[in-house]
C-alpha positions as CSV (number, residue, x, y, z in Angstrom):
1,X,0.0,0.0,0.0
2,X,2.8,1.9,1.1
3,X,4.6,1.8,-2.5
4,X,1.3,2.3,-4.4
5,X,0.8,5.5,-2.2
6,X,4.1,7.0,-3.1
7,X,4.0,5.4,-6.9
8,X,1.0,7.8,-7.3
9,X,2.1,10.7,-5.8
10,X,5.1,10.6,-7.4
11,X,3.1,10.1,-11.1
12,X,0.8,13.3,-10.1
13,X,4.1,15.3,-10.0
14,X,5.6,14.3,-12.8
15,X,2.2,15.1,-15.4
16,X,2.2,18.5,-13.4
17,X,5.5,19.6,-14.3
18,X,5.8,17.9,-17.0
19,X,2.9,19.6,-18.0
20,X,4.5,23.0,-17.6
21,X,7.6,22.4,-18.9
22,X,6.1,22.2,-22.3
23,X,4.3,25.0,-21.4
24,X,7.3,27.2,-20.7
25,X,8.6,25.4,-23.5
26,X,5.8,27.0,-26.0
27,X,6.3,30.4,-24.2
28,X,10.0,30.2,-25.1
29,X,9.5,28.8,-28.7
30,X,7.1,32.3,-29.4
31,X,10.1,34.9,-27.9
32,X,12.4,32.7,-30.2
33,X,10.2,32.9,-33.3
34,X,10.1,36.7,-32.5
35,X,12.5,39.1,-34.5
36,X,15.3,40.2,-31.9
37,X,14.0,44.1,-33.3
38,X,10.6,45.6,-33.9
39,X,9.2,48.8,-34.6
40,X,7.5,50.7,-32.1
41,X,4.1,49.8,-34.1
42,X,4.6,46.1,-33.8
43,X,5.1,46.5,-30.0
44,X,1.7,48.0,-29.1
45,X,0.3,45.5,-31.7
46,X,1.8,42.6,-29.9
47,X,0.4,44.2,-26.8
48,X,-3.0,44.3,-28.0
49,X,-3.3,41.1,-28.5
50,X,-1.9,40.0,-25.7
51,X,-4.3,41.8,-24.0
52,X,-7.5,40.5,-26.2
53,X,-5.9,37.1,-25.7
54,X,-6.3,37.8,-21.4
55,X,-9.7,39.4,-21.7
56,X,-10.9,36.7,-24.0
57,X,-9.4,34.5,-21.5
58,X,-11.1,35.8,-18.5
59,X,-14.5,36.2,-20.1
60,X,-14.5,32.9,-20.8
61,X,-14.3,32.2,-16.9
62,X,-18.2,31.9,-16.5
63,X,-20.3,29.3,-14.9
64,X,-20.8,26.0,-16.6
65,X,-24.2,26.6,-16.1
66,X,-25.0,30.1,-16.9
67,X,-23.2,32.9,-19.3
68,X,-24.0,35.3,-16.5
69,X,-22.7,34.2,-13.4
70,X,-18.6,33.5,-12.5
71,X,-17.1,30.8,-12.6
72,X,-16.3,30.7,-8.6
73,X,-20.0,30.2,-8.0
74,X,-19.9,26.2,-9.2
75,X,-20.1,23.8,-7.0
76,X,-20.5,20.0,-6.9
77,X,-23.3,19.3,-9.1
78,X,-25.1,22.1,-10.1
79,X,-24.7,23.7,-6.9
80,X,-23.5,27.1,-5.8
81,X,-21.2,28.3,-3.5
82,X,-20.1,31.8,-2.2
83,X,-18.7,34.3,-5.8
84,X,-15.5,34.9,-3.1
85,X,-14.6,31.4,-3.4
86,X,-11.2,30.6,-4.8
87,X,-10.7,28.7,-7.0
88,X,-7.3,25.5,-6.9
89,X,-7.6,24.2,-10.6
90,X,-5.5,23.9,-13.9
91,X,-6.7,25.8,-16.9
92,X,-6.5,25.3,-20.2
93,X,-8.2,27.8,-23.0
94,X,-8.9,27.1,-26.6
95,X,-10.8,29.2,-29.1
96,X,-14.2,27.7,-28.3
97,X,-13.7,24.9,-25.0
98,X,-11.9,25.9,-22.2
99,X,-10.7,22.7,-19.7
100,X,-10.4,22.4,-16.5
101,X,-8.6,19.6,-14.0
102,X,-9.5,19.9,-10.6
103,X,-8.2,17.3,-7.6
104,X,-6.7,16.1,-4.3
105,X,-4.4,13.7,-3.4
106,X,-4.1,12.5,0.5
107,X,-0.9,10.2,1.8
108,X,-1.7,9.9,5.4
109,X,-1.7,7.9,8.4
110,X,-5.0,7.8,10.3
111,X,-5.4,5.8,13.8
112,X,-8.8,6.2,15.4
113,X,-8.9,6.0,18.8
114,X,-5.2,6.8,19.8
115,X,-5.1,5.6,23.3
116,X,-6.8,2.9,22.3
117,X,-9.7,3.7,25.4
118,X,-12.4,1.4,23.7
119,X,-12.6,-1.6,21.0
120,X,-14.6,-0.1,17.7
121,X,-10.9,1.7,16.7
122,X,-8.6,1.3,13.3
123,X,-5.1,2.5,12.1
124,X,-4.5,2.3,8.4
125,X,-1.7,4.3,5.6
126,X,-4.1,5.6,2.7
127,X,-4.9,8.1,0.1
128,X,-8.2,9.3,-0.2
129,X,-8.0,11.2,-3.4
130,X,-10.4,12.1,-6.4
131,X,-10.1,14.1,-9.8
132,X,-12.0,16.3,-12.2
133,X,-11.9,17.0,-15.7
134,X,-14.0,19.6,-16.7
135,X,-15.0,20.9,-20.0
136,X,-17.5,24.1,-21.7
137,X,-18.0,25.7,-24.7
138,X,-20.6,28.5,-25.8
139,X,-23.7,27.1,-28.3
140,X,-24.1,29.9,-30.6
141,X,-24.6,33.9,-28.6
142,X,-27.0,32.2,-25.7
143,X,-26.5,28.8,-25.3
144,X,-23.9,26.9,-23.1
145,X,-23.0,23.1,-23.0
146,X,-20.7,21.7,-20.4
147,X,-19.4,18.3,-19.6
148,X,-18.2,16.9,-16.1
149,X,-16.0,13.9,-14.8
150,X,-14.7,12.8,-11.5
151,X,-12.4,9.6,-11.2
152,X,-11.5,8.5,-7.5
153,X,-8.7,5.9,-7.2
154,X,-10.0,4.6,-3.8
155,X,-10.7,1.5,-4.8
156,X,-7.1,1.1,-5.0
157,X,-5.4,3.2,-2.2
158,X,-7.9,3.3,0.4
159,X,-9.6,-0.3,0.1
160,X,-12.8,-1.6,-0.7
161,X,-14.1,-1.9,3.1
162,X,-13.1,2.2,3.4
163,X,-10.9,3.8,6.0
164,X,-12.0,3.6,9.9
165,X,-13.5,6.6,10.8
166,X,-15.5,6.8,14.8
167,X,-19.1,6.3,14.2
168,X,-19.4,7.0,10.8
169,X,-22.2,5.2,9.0
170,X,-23.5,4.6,5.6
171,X,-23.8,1.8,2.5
172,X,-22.4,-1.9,2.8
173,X,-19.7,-4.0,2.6
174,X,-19.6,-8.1,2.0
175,X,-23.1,-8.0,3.2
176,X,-22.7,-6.1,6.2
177,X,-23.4,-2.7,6.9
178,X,-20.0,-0.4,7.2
179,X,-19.7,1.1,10.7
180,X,-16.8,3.0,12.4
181,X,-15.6,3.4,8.4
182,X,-16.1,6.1,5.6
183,X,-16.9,4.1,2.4
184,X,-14.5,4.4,-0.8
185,X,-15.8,6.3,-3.7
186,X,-16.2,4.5,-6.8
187,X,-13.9,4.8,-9.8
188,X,-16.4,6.5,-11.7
189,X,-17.8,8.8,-9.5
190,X,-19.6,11.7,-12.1
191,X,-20.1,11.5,-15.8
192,X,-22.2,14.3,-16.9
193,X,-23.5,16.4,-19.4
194,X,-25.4,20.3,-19.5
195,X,-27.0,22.2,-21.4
196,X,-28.0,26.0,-20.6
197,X,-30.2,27.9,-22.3
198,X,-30.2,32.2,-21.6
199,X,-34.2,32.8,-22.5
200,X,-33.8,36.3,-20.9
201,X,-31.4,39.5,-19.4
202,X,-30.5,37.4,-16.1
203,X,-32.7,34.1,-16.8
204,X,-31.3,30.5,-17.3
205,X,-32.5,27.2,-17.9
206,X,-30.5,24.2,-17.9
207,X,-30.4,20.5,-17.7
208,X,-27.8,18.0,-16.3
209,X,-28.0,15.1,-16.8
210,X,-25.4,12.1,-15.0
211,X,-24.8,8.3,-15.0
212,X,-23.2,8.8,-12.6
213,X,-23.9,12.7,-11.5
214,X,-25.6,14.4,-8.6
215,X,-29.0,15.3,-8.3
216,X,-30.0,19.1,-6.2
217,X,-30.2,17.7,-3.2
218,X,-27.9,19.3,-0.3
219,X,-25.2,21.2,-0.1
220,X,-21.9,20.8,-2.4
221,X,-20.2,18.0,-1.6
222,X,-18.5,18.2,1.7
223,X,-14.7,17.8,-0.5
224,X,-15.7,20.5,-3.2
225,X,-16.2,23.1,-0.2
226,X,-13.5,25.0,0.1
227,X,-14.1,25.5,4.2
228,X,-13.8,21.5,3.8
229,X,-10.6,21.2,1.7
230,X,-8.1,20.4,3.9
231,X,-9.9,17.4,6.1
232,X,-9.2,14.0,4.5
233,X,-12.6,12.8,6.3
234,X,-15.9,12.8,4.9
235,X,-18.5,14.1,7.6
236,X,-20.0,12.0,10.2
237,X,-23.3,13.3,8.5
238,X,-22.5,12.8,5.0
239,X,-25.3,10.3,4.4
240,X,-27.6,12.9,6.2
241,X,-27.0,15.8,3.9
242,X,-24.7,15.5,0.8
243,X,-24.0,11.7,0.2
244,X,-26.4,11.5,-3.2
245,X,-23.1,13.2,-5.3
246,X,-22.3,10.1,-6.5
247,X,-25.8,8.8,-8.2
248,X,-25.8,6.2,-11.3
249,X,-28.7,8.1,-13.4
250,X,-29.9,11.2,-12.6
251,X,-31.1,14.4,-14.5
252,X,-31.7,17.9,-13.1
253,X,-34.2,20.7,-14.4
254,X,-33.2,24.3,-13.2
255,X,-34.6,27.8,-13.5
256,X,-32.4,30.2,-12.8
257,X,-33.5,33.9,-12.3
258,X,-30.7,36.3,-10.8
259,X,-29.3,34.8,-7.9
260,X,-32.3,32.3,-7.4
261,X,-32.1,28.8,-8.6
262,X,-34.9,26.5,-8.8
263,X,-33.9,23.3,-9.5
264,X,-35.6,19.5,-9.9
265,X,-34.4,16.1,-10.0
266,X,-35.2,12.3,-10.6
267,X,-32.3,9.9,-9.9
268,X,-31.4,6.7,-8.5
269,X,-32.5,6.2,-4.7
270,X,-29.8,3.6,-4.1
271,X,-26.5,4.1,-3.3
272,X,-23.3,2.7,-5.3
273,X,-22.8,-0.9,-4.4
274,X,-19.4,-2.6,-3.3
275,X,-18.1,-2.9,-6.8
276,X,-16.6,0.3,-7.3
277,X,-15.3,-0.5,-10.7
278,X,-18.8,-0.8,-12.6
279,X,-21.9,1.0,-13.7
280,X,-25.0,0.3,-10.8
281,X,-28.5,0.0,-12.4
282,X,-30.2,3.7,-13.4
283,X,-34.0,3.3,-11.7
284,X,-34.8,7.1,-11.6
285,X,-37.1,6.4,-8.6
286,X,-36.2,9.1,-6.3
287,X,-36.9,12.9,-6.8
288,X,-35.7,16.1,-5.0
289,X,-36.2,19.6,-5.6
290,X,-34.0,22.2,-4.2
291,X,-33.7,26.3,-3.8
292,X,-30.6,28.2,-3.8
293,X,-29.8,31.7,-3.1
294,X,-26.7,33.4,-3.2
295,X,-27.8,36.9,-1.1
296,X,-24.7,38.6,-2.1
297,X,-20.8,37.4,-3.5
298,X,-20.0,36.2,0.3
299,X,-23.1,34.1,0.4
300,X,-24.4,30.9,-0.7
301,X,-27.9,29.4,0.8
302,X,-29.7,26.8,0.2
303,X,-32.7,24.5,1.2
304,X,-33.9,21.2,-0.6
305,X,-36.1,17.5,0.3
306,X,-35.4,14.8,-0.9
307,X,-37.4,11.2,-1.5
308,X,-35.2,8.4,-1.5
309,X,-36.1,4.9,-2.2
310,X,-33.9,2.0,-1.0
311,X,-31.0,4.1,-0.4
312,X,-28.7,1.4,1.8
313,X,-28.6,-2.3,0.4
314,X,-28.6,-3.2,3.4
315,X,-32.5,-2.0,4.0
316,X,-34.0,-2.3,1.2
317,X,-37.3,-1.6,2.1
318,X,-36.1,1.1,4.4
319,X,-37.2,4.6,1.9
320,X,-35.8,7.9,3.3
321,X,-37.1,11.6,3.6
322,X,-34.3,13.9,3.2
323,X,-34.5,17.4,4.5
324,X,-31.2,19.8,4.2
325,X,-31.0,23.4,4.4
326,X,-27.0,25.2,4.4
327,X,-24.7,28.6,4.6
328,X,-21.9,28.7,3.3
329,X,-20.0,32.2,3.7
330,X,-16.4,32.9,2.1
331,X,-14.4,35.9,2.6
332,X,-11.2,37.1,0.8
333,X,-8.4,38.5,3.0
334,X,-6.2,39.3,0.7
335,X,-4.3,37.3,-2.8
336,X,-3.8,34.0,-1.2
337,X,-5.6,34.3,2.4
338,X,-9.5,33.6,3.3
339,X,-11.4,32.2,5.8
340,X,-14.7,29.9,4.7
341,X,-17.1,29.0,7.0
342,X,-20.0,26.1,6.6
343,X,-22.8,25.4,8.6
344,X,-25.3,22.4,7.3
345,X,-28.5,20.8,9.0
346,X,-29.2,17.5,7.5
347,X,-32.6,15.1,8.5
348,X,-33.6,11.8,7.9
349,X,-36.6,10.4,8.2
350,X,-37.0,6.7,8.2
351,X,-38.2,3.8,10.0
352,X,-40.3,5.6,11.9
353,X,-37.7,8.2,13.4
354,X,-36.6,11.9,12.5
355,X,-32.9,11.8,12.9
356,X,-31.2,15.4,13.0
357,X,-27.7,16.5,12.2
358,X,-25.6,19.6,12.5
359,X,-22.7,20.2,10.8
360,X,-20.2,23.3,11.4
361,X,-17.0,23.9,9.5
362,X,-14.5,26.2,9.4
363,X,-10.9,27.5,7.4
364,X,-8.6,30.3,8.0
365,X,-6.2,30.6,4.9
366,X,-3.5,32.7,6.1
367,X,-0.6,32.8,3.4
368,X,1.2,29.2,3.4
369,X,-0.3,28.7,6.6
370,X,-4.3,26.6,6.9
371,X,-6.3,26.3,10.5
372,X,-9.9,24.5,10.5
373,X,-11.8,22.7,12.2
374,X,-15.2,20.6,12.7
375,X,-18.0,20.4,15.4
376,X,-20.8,17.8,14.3
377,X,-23.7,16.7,16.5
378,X,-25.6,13.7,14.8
379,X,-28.2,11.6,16.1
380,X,-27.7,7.7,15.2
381,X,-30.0,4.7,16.3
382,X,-28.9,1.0,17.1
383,X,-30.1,0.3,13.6
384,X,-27.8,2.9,11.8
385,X,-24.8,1.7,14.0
386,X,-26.0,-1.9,13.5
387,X,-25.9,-2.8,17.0
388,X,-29.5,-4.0,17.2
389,X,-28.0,-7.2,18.5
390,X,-27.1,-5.6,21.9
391,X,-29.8,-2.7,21.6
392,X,-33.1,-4.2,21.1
393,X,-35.3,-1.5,21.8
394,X,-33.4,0.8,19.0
395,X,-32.2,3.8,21.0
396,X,-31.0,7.0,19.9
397,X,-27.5,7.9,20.2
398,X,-26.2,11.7,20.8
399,X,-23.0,11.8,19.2
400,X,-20.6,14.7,19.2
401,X,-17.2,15.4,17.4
402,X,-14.8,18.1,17.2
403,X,-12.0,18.2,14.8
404,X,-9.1,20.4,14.8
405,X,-6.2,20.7,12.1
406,X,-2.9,22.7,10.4
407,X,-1.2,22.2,7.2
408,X,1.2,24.3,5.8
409,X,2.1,24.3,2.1
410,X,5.7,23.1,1.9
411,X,6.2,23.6,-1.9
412,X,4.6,25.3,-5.1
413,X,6.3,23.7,-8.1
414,X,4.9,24.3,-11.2
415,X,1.0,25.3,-10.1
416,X,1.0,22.5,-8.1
417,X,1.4,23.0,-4.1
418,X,2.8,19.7,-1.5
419,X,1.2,20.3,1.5
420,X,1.7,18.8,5.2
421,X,-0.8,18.8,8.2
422,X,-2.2,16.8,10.9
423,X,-5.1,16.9,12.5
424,X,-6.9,15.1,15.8
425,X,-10.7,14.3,16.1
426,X,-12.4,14.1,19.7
427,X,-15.6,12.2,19.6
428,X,-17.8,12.6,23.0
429,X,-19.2,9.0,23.5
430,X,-22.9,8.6,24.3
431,X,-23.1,7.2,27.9
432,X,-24.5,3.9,26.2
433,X,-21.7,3.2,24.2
434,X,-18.9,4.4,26.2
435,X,-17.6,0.2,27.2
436,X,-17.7,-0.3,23.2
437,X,-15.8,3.5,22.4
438,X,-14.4,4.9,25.4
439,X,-15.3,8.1,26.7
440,X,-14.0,10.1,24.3
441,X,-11.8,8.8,21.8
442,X,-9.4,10.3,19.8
443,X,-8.6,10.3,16.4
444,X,-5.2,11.4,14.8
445,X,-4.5,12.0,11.6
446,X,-0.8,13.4,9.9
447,X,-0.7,13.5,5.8
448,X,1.1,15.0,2.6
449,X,-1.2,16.2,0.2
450,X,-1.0,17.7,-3.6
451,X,-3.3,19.8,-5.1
452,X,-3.3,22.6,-7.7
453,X,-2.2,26.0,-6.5
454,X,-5.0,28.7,-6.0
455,X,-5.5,30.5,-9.0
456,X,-4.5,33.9,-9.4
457,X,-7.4,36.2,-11.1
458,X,-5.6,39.1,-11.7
459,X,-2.8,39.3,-14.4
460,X,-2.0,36.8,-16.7
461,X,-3.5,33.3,-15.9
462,X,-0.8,30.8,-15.2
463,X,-1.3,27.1,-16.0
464,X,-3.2,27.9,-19.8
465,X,-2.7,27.2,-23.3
466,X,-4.2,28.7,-26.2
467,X,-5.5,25.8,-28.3
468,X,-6.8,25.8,-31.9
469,X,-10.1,23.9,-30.6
């Protein structure tokens, strides 16, 4: 695991520079091809077209699912986040697409429970990791099509029965539900296609349609949000609020009008199955319908339901009624400093119970320099945990977490930054389980990780490539 870890990591260096050196390499060819003298006149033309070649670039910067709106507002799905919100990405422009590769890449060592004060613990070296190509073009003066991939390699370097992770929850493995570990993501995680159509000054509509994709229900994915970047860990209340981003068949219906978004969706109720290699079945026999409103460019809100048949494999005649409603707030400090903040209330309803969760997240980007944190507060039954075995009257469980973490970016070689933290998790045990967890056990977590560098949206764009496309 160890060697596949660092064979990886190693790779993702090597395309990224090697990616730039050809680059710099163009760049250099075009001052060679240049006459060593030129006439006043040829200067200022050169210079205008550099700059038509920058302002073309940067108008192209706009949503993939609206010619009005920025780029910064996308979020997982067809979700929005704050118009503040930076942007870590690779970008490369042609004449009509412009690409983008987007992507994370954890080497850690995670031990839950580090004094070992109950039994449900784990230690295990992993990567969670996941990446994004992205892809738009215009469709004659009003129309917009985009396309949208994600690839995770956790199959591979984080295993098919997940990472352990304190009373997490959510899907199956080997016929048994997953508990005390956070899932993989499959291989193919989105697929997508959209269309958007302008049918007015500041009106949108646009369908997305996935296999697989994410439907509008919840907030962006808890690792597209930026105030959720630096945590390896996918929330304790992931399958309360965002865990539908990785749905085989689903197709989405928005109305956009200024900074409101209506939006609709059927997709697939159930989640991916242990095979995290193939395609799952498309049923389209779930819906959700979900607003959004970004207030102002600091702002992102947002409220949707869900109706969710068969969701875990486990309990398949268990159907679910999703309820979510989120703030997400992000505020520049400066060229390469912010500080995001999330806070997300997720519901279930099933069997019979209303289970609430509350989700608070926080990331101060100062410079080089990262601090964030994590309070959740999720309510969990003996069925969820599957502990009905020593529980038979199916209790509720009160479980509280608080994470707290650094990282500091070591490197920046070629747009792309190596980045070392650590982080530790306190979980407050519910008096009920305290002989199986311990009062409150700890989790510790130290990593490298590569992503792009933040992009810089004054000046020229770094990282681009004008492409006869």
């Amino acid at each position: 695991m160890k060697k596949h870890i660092l064979l990886i990591a190693m790779l993702m260096i090597t395309a990224a520079a090697t990616y730039a050196q050809q680059m710099d390499h163009m760049q250099h060819m075009q001052k060679d091809t240049t006459p060593k003298k030129l006439m006043k006149h040829d200067h200022m033309q050169m210079e205008g077209m550099q700059h038509d070649t920058n302002k073309h670039n940067m108008n192209m910067m706009t949503s993939q699912f609206s010619l009005d709106l920025p780029m910064n507002r996308d979020g997982s799905g067809t979700s929005w986040v704050p118009d503040e919100t930076p942007m870590y990405m690779y970008m490369i422009y042609g004449k009509k697409w412009m690409h983008m590769i987007h992507g994370s890449f954890f080497a850690r060592y995670n031990k839950q429970d580090l004094f070992n004060k109950g039994s449900r613990g784990g230690s295990q070296f992993d990567a969670p990791n996941w990446l994004m190509y992205m892809a738009q073009r215009k469709v004659g003066k009003n129309g917009l099509f985009s396309v949208n991939t994600m690839f995770s390699f956790d199959p591979f370097l984080v295993g098919a029965g997940g990472y352990p992770l304190l009373y997490q929850t959510g899907e199956s493995y080997k016929g048994h539900k997953l508990v005390d570990r956070q899932h993989p993501h499959d291989l193919f995680s989105e697929l997508s296609v959209a269309y958007t159509q302008r049918v007015a000054k500041n009106t949108d509509i646009s369908l997305s349609v996935g296999y697989p994709g994410e439907p509008a229900l919840g907030p962006p994915a808890f690792m597209h949000r930026i105030s959720a970047m630096n945590n390896p860990d996918a929330p304790l209340s992931h399958h309360y609020a965002d865990a539908t981003h990785i749905t085989f068949g689903t197709a989405t219906l928005g109305f956009r009008y200024k900074n409101v978004k209506l939006e609709g969706s059927a997709f697939t109720g159930r989640e991916p199955d242990e095979f995290r290699y193939n395609f799952d079945k498309p049923k389209f026999d779930s819906y959700s319908m979900r607003l959004s409103v970004n207030p102002s460019k600091e702002w992102a809100l947002q409220v949707s339901h869900g109706w969710l048949k068969s969701p875990e494999e486990a309990e398949p005649h268990d159907n679910v009624k999703r309820f979510t409603a989120s703030a997400i707030h992000t505020k520049t400090l400066g060229s390469d400093s912010y500080v995001a903040t999330t806070l997300v209330y997720g519901q279930n309803n099933h069997h019979g119970k209303t289970q609430p969760s509350i989700l608070l997240e926080n990331s101060f980007q100062l410079n080089k320099t990262a601090i964030y944190s994590r309070y959740e507060y999720v309510v969990k039954d003996a069925t969820e945990l599957d502990m009905v075995a020593l529980y038979p009257t199916d209790p509720n469980f009160k479980i509280n977490a608080l994470t707290l973490g650094v990282n500091r970016i070591l490197t920046t070689y070629k747009q792309t930054n190596l980045t070392i933290g650590t982080q530790a998790t306190l979980n407050a045990s519910p008096s009920a389980l305290k002989p199986l967890y311990g009062n409150a056990p700890v989790g510790f977590e130290v990593y490298l990780r590569i992503t792009p560098a933040m992009m810089k949206m004054g000046g020229k764009p770094k990282m681009n490539k004008i492409m006869d496309m």
